[in-house]
C-alpha positions in Angstrom: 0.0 0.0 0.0 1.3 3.5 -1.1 0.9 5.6 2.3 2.9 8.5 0.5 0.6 8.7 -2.6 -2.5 8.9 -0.2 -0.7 11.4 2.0 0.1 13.5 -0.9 -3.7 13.1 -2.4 -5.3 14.2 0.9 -2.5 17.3 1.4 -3.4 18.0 -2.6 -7.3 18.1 -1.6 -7.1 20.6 1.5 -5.2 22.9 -0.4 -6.8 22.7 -3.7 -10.4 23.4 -1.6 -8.5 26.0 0.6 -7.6 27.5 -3.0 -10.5 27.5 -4.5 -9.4 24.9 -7.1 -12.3 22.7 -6.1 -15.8 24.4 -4.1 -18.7 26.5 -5.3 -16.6 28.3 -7.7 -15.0 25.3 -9.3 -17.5 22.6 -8.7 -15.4 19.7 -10.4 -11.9 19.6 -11.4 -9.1 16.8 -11.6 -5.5 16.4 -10.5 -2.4 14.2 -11.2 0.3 13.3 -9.1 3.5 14.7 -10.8 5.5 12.8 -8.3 3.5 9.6 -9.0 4.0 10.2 -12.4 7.8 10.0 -12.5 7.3 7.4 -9.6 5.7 5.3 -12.2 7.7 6.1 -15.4 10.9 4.8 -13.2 9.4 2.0 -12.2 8.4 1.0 -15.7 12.4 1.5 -17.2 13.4 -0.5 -13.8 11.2 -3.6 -14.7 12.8 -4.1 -18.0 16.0 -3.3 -17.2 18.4 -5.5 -18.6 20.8 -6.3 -22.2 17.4 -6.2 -24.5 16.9 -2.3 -25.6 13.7 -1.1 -24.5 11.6 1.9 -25.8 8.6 2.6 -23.3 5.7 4.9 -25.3 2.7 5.9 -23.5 -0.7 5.2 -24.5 -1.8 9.1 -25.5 -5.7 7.8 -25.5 -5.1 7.3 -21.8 -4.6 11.2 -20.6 -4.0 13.4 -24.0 -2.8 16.3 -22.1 0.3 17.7 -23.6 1.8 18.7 -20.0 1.5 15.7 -19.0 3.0 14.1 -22.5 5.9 16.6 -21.6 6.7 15.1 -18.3 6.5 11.6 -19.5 9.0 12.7 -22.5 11.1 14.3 -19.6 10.8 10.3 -18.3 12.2 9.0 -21.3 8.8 7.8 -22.1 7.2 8.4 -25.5 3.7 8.2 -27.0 2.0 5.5 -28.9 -0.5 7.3 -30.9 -3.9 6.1 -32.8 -4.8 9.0 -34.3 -4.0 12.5 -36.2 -5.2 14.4 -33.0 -2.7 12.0 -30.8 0.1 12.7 -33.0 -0.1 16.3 -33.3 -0.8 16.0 -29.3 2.8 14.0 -29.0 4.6 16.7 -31.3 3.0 20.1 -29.0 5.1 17.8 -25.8 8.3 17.7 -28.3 8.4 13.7 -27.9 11.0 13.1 -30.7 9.7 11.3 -34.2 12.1 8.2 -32.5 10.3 7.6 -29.4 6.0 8.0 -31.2 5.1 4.7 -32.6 1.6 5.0 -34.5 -0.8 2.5 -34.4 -4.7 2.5 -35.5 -7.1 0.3 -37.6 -8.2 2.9 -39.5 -5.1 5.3 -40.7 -5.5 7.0 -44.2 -3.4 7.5 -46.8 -2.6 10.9 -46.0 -1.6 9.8 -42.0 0.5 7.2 -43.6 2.5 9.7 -45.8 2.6 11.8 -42.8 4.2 9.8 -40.6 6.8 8.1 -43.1 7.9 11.3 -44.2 8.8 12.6 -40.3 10.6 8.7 -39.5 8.0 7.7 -37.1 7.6 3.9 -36.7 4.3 2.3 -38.2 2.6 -1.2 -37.8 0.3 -2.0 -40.5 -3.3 -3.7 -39.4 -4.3 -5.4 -42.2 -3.6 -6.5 -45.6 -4.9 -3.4 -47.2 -3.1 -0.9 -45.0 0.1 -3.5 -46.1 -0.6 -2.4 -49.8 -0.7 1.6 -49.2 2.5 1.4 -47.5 3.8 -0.5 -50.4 2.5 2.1 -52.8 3.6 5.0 -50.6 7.4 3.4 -50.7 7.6 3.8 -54.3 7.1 7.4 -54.3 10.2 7.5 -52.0 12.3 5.7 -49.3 11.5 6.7 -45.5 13.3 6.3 -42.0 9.9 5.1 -40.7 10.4 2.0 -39.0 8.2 -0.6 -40.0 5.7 -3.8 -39.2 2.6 -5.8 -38.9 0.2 -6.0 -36.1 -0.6 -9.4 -35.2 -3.5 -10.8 -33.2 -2.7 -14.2 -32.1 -6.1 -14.5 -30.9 -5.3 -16.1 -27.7 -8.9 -15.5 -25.9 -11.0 -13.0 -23.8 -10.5 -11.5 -20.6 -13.4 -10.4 -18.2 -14.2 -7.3 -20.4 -15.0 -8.1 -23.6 -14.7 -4.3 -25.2 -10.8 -4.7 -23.7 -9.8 -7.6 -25.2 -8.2 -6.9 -28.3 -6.6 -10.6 -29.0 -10.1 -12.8 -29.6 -11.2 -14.7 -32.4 -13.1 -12.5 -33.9 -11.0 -8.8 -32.8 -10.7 -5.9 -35.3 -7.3 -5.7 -34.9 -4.4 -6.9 -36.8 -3.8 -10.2 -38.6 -5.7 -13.1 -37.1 -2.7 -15.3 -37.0 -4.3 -18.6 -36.4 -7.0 -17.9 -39.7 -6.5 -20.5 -41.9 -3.4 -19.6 -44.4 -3.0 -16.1 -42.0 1.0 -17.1 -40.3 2.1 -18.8 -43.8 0.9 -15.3 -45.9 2.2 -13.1 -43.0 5.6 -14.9 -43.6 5.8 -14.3 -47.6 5.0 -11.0 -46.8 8.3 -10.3 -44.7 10.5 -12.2 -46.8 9.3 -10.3 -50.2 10.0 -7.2 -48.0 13.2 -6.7 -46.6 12.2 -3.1 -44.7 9.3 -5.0 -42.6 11.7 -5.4 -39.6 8.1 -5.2 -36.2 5.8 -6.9 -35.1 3.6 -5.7 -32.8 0.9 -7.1 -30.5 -1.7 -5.7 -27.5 -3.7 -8.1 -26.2 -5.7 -6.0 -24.1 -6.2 -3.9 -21.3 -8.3 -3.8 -17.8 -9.8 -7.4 -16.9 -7.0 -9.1 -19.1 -4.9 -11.8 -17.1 -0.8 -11.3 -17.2 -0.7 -15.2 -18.4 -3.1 -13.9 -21.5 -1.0 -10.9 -22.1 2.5 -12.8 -21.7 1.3 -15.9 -23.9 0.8 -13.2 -27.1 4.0 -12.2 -26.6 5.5 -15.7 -27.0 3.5 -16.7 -30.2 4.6 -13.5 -31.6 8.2 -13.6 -30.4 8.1 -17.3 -32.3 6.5 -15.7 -35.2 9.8 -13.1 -35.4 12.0 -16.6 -35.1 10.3 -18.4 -37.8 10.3 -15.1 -40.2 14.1 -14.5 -39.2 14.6 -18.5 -40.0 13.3 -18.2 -43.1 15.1 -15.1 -44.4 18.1 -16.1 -43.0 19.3 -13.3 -40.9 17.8 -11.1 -38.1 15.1 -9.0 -40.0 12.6 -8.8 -37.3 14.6 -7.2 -34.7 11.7 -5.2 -32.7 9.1 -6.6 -30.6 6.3 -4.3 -29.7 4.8 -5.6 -26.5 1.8 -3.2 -26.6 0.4 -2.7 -23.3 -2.1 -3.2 -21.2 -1.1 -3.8 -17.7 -4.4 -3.6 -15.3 -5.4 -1.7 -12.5 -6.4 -2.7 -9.0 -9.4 -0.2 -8.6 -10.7 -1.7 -5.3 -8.0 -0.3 -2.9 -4.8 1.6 -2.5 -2.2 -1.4 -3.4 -1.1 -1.0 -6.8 -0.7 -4.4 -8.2 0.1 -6.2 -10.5 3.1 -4.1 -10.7 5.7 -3.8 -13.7 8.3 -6.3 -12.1 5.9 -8.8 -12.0 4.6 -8.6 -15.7 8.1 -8.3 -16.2 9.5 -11.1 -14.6 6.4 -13.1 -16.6 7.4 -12.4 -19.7 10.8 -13.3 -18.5 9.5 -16.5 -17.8 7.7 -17.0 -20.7 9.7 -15.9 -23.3 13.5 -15.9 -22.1 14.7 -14.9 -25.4 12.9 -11.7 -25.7 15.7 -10.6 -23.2 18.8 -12.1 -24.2 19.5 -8.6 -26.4 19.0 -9.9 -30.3 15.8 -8.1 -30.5 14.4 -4.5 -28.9 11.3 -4.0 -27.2 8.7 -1.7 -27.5 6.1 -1.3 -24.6 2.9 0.8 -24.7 1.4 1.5 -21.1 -1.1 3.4 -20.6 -3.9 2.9 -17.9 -0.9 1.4 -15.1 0.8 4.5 -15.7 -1.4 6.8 -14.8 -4.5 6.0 -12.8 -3.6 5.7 -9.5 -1.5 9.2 -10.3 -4.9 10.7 -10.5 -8.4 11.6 -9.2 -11.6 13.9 -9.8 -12.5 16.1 -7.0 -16.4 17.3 -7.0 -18.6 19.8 -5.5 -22.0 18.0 -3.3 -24.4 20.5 -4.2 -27.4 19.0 -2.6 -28.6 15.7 -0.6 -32.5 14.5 -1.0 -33.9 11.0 0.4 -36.0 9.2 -2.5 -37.8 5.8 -1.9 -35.8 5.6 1.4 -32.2 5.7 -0.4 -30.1 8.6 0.4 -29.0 10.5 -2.5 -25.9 13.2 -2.8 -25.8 15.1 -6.1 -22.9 16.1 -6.8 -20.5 17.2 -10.1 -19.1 14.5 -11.0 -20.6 12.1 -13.5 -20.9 10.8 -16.1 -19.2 13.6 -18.4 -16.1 12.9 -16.7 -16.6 8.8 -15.5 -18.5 7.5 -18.3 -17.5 4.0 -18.2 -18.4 4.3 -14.4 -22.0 5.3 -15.1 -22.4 3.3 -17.9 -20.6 0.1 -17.3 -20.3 0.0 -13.7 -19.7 -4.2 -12.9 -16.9 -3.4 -14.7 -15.3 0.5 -13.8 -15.9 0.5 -10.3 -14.4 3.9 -8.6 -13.4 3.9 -4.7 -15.6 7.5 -3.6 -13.7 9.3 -0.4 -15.6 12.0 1.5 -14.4 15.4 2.4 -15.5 18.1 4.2 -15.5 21.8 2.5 -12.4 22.3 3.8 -10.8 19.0 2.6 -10.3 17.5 5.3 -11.7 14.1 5.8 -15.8 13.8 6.9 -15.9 12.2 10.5 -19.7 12.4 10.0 -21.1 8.7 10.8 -21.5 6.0 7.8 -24.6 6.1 6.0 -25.4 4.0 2.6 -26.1 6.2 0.0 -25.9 6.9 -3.8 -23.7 9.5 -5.5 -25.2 10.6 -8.5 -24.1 13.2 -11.0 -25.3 16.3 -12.9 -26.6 14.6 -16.0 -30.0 15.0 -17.0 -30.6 11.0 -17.2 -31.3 8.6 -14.1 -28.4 6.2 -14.2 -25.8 9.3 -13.6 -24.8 7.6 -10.7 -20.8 7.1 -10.2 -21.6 5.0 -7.2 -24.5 3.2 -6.2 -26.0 1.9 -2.5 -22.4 3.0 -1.2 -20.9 2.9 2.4 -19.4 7.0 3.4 -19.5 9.0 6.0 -23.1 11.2 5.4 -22.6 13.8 2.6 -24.1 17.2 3.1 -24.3 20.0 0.7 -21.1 21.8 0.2 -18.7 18.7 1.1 -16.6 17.4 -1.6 -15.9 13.7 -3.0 -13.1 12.5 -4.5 -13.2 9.5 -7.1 -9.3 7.8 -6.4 -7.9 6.1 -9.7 -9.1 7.8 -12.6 -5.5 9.7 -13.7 -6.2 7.4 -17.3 -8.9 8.4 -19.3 -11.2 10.1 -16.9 -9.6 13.4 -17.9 -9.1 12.6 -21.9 -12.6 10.7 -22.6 -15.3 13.5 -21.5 -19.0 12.8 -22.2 -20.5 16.8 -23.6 -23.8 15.5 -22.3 -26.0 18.2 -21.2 -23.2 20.8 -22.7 -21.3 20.2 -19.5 -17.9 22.0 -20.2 -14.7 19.9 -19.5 -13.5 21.0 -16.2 -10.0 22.3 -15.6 -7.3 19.6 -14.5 -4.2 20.0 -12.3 -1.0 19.0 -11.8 0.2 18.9 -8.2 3.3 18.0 -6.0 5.3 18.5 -2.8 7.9 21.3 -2.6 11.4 21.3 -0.6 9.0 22.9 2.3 6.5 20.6 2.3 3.9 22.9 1.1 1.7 21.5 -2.0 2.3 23.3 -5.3 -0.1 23.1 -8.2 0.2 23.9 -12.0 -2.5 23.6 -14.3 -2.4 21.1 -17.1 -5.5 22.0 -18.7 -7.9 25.5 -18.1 -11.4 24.3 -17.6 -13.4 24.9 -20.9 -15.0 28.4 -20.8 -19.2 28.8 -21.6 -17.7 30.8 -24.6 -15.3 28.2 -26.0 -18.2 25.7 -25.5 -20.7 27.9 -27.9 -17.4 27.7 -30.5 -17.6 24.4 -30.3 -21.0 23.8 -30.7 -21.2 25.8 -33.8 -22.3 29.5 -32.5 -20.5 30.5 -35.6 -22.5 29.3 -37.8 -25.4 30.9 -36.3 -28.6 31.2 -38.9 -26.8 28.7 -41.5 -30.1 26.9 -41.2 -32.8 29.7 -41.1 -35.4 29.3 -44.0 -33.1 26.0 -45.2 -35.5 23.5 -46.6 -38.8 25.4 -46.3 -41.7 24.2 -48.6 -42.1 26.4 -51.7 -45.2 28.5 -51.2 -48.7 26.9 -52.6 -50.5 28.7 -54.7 -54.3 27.9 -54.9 
C-alpha cells in the first residue's frame, strides 16, 4: 500500500479546496500526481532493465494532455499514438519522431504519408493498409520504422470491449486464420524493410498469463520469419500494453516487475539482447497518479435511499456510469475544507449532474453522510477520466491540475489543462454558424 501517494492526495485536496481549485466556484476539477507520475515512469524503465533495448511509449488515449505528454517525455517515455489528433498531441510535448510509434485500424493514406515522411515507426493492421504502405514506398524511401500487427487471438479477458486478441477482434492479422502465419511470412520475406511486429492483447480485466502468452506466439512468429530469411530481420518486438489496475483499494498491483518477470518466464529470449522492445502502457501509468475532486451540491432522500448530487458524472466517468460491474471507482468523502468527513456511515448513492437517471458514479455505497457543500473525490481515474469527456448536457470539461510537494512541504499546483469556458463551449457547438439553417429547406409556397 502506497501511504505516501494517499498522504500527498489528501494534502493536494485541503489545499486545492483552501484555493479555490475545487468548491462553489470550481465545482469539479481533476488532478495528477506529478511525483507519482515519474514514480511510475521509473518504475516501468526498472522492470525491463536489462541487455534487451527497451523503448517505453505511453498510450496518449489514456490522458491526451500535452503537460502531462511533456513530463513523461522528460521520463524517457514516449507516446504511442492512434490518431492525427494523438500525433499532433505528442509533437506540441516535443516527444521526438524516434520515441511516437503509430498504431490504428483505421489510418488514411494521408496519416500514412505523414508519418513516413517525419521517420515515425508504423505497424500496419491489415492487408490493405500493407498495400498503401507498399505504394507510398515507391514514391520515396522513409526512415519510418516498420511492421505488422498481429493478433494471435489467444482469448478474452473479463471485459470483452478490452480484449483486443479474440477470435473474432478488429485488430491486426488473425494469426491462427487458416493460411494467415504462412501469408504473413511471404509477406516479410518479399519485403526486406518490414523489420516489427507488434501485438496488444488488451487492457483492464486481461490476465498477465493472457498478455504474456501473445507475446511468446509472436516472439516465435519473429524466429520463424528470421529463420526463413536467413538473418535477423525482425529485430523489434512491440509488446503493446495493457497492464491492469487494481481499482478496489490503495495497493497498486500487479506491478511492472511482476509482468516483467512473466514475460521473462515466458519468453526468455525476448531478453537475451537480439531483439528490442517496445512497450505501450497506458492505464498502469497513470491512474492511480490521479483523481476527480467534486462539489456536493445537494442531498434529498427518494424511496428511502439517500442521495448526494454532486458534479461529478458521467461527463467525466463515463464508463463508471455506464458500465459499472466493470469500472468501479473507490468515492472518499471530504469536508468543505478537505479535510476528511468524520460524520457517521450512511449507505447512499452518489449521483451526477446529468440529465438521465443512471448518472450515478456510485451506487447503495458505504461514506460518511454527505451534506451540501462537502466534496468527494473518485481515487484512480489519472487514465482516461480526464481525456474521454462525455458533452452530455453541454457540460464544459473542467480544468485539471498538476500537483506536488515542494522542498518545504507545502503543495504546489500547476495547471495542465484551463477548464473549458461557456464561450469556447458555444465555439464548439457551432455558435458561428449561427442562422446557417434559417429558411433552409422550407416548402415552396402553394399557390391555390
Amino acid at each position: 500500500m502506497d501511504h505516501d501517494s494517499l498522504a500527498r492526495r489528501h494534502a493536494a485536496l485541503r489545499e486545492a479546496a483552501r484555493a479555490g481549485l475545487v468548491g462553489p466556484d470550481a465545482p469539479v476539477a481533476g488532478f495528477v500526481d506529478v511525483t507519482g507520475v515519474r514514480e511510475a515512469a521509473r518504475e516501468l524503465r526498472a522492470a525491463f532493465a536489462g541487455p534487451a533495448p527497451v523503448l517505453h511509449t505511453f498510450a496518449v488515449k489514456a490522458a491526451s494532455l500535452v503537460p502531462v505528454l511533456e513530463l513523461l517525455n522528460e521520463e524517457g517515455v514516449g507516446c504511442e499514438v492512434a490518431s492525427p489528433g494523438e500525433l499532433e498531441l505528442a509533437r506540441a510535448a516535443g516527444v521526438p519522431a524516434s520515441r511516437i510509434v503509430l498504431d490504428s485500424p483505421a489510418k488514411t493514406v494521408a496519416e500514412l504519408r505523414d508519418a513516413l515522411a517525419h521517420g515515425i515507426a508504423v505497424n500496419a493492421d491489415n492487408p490493405q493498409e500493407l498495400a498503401r504502405v507498399d505504394a507510398l514506398l515507391a514514391e520515396g524511401p522513409t526512415d519510418s520504422p516498420l511492421g505488422v500487427r498481429v493478433n494471435p487471438q489467444v482469448g478474452t479477458g473479463s471485459i470483452g470491449a478490452m480484449s483486443t486478441a479474440t477470435a473474432t477482434s478488429k485488430f491486426g492479422v488473425a494469426l491462427r486464420d487458416p493460411g494467415a502465419e504462412d501469408w504473413l511470412v511471404r509477406q516479410y520475406v518479399e519485403r526486406p524493410w518490414l523489420t516489427r511486429l507488434h501485438t496488444h492483447t488488451g487492457s483492464q480485466g486481461v490476465a498477465l498469463e493472457l498478455m504474456a502468452e501473445s507475446v511468446r506466439i509472436v516472439y516465435g512468429l519473429a524466429e520463424r520469419i528470421n529463420r526463413e530469411v536467413g538473418g535477423q530481420q525482425v529485430d523489434t518486438i512491440d509488446i503493446g500494453g495493457g497492464l491492469p489496475v487494481n481499482f478496489e483499494g490503495e495497493e497498486i498491483t500487479p506491478r511492472f516487475a511482476a509482468y516483467a518477470k512473466l514475460l521473462r518466464e515466458t519468453v526468455p529470449g525476448l531478453f537475451d539482447g537480439r531483439y528490442t522492445i517496445v512497450t505501450e502502457f497506458g492505464r498502469s501509468l497513470l491512474a492511480k497518479q490521479g483523481f476527480v475532486a467534486a462539489l456536493v451540491e445537494y442531498t434529498k432522500t427518494s424511496g428511502g435511499r439517500r442521495i448526494a448530487v454532486t458534479h461529478a458524472g458521467a461527463q467525466v466517468a463515463t464508463r463508471t456510469v455506464f458500465v459499472p460491474d466493470s469500472w468501479p471507482l473507490r468515492v472518499a468523502a471530504f469536508a468543505p475544507d478537505g479535510t476528511l468527513k468524520e460524520s457517521p456511515d450512511l449507505v447512499q448513492d452518489v449521483a451526477g449532474p446529468c440529465c438521465f437517471a443512471g448518472d450515478l458514479v456510485a451506487r447503495a455505497r458505504t461514506l460518511p453522510e454527505l451534506s451540501p457543500g462537502d466534496l468527494i473525490a473518485l481515487w484512480d481515474t489519472g487514465a482516461y477520466y480526464f481525456s474521454t469527456h462525455f458533452a452530455y448536457n453541454s457540460l464544459p470539461r473542467p480544468a485539471v491540475h498538476g500537483f506536488w510537494t515542494d522542498d518545504e512541504g507545502r503543495t504546489r499546483f500547476a495547471t495542465i489543462r484551463r477548464g473549458q469556458s461557456l464561450a469556447e463551449l458555444l465555439a464548439e457547438s457551432g455558435a458561428a454558424e449561427s442562422g446557417a439553417l434559417k429558411g433552409a429547406g422550407e416548402p415552396p409556397l402553394v399557390r391555390r
